[in-house]
Every structure is written in structure tokens, then in C-alpha cells.
C-alpha positions as CSV (number, residue, x, y, z in Angstrom):
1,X,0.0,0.0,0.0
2,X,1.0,3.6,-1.0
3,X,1.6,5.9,1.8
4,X,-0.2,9.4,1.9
5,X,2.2,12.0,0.8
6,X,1.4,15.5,0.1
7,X,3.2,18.3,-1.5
8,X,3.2,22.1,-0.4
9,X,3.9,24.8,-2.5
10,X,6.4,27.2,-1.0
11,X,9.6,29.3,-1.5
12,X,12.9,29.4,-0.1
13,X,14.3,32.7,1.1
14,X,15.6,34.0,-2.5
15,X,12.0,33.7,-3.9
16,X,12.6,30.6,-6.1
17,X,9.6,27.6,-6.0
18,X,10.2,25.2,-3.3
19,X,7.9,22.5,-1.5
20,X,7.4,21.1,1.5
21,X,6.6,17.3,1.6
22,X,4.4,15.6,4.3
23,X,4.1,11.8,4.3
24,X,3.4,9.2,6.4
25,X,5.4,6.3,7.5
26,X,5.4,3.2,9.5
27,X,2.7,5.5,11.7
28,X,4.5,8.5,12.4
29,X,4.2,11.8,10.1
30,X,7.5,12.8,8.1
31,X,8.1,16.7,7.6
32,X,10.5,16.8,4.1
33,X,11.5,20.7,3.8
34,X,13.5,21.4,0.7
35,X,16.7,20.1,-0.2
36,X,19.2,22.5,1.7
37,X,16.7,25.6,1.8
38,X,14.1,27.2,4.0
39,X,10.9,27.0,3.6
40,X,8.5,30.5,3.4
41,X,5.4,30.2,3.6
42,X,2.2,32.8,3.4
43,X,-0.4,33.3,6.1
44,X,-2.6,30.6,3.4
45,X,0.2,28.2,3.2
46,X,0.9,27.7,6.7
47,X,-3.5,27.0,7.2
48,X,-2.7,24.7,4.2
49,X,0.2,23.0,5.8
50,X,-2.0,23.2,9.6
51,X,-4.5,21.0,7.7
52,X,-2.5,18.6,5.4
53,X,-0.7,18.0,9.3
54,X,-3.7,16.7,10.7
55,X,-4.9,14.2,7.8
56,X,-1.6,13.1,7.6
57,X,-2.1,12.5,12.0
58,X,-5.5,11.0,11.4
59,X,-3.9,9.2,8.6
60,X,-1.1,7.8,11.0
61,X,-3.3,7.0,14.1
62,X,-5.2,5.3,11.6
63,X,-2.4,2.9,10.0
């Protein structure tokens, strides 16, 4: 079985498109920022990122 994963539009500090992974795994939830960067997110993207955390612990709870 495929393990929820979701992907979060963001940038890093210089402005360029980034993304912040969420998965989960083995019943715990994985935070992926980007590759050797920070992530910056909007006021909307961190609500986005609130919410995909807590399907993703529902999801893991769940497994």
C-alpha cells in the first residue's frame, strides 16, 4: 500500500519555487523541507500545511 504524501507549494528565502513534503510512515508523520533551503510560507500556506498535518495524523493514528 502507498503511503499518503502530500506536497506544499512554497519558496525558499531567494523567492525561487520550493515544497514542503508531508508523508506518512510506519505510523508516524514525516516533515520533508527542501533540499538545503528554508521553507517561506504565506499566512494561506501555513493553514494549508495546519490541515494537510492533521490528515496526515489522522492518517497515522489510523495505520
Amino acid at each position: 500500500m502507498t503511503e499518503p504524501r502530500w506536497y506544499l507549494s512554497c519558496h525558499d528565502p531567494f523567492g525561487r519555487d520550493r515544497a514542503v513534503t508531508v508523508l506518512v510512515e510506519r505510523g508516524a508523520v514525516v516533515l520533508v523541507s527542501p533540499p538545503g533551503s528554508s521553507a517561506v510560507l504565506s499566512p494561506a500556506q501555513t493553514r494549508q500545511l495546519g490541515r494537510t498535518l492533521e490528515q496526515a495524523g489522522l492518517d497515522a493514528a489510523a495505520g
